[in-house]
N, C-alpha and C positions, 0 to 999 in steps of 0.2 A: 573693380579696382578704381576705376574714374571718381567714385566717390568718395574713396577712404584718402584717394592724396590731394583732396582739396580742403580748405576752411571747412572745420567743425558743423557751424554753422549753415554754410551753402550746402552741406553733406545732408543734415537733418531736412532741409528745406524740398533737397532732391529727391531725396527717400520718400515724404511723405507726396510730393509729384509722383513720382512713380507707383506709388500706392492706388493715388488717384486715377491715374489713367490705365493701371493695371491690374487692379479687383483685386478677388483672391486668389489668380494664380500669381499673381505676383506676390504677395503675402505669403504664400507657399515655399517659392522658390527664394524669397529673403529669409524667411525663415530656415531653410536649409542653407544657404550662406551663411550666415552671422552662428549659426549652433557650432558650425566647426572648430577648432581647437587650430589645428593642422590644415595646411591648403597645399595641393601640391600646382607648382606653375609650370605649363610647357611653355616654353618660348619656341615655335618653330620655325620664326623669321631671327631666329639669333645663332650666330655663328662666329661668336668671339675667337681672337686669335691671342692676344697680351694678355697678361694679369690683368693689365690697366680696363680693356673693353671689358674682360669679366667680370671684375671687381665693380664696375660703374655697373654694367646688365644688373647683376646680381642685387647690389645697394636697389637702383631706384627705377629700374627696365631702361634704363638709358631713354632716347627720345623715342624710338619704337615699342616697347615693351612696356613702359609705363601701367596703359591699361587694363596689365596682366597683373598687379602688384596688388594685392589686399593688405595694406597698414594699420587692420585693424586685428589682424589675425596674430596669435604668437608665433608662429611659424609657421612659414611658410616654405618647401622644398620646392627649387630653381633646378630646371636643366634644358639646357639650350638642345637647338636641332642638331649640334656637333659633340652635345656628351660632355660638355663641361656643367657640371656641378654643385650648386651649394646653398645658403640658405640666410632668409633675412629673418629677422626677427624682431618682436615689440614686448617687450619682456614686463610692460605693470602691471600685468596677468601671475606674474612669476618671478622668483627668481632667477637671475642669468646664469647659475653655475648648473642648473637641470640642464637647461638646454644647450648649456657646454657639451655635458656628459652625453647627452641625443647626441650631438652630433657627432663625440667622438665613436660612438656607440655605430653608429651607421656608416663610417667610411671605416 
């Protein structure tokens, strides 16, 4: 996640850093990140109480959680270490009324 919510740019430059200092298991293991469609995120240092903490977790991991968030994924499914629930999403993969129906579909 560290890399999808920074500049484009600083992202491609990381990527291929890490390439570098990490051969091909690292080529491996990016390859199985980036083929996903779906990510599912534990947060288990989250334990929102308000809409408002949930809503902020959920949007962008709040200041802890951050580098749980992959923004480059269409979806991703969010649930905190207290059971609250939901999902962000990057829809120019997609239209946004699919992944409306996902989600009504799952709660």
């Amino acid at each position: 996640g560290y890399l999808t919510s920074d500049d484009r740019d600083i992202c491609a430059a990381a990527r291929e850093e890490l390439l570098r200092v990490g051969g091909s298991k690292m080529q491996e293991a990016l390859d199985v990140l980036e083929s996903g469609a779906v990510l599912i995120c534990l947060d288990e240092n989250e334990s929102p109480v308000s809409k408002k903490q949930t809503s902020e977790i959920l949007w962008t991991g709040n200041s802890t959680s951050g580098h749980n968030r992959w923004f480059d994924k269409s979806i991703q499914l969010i649930c905190t270490n207290n059971g609250k629930a939901g999902m962000n999403g990057e829809h120019s993969m997609m239209d946004g009324m699919p992944v409306v129906g996902f989600c009504d579909y799952i709660t």
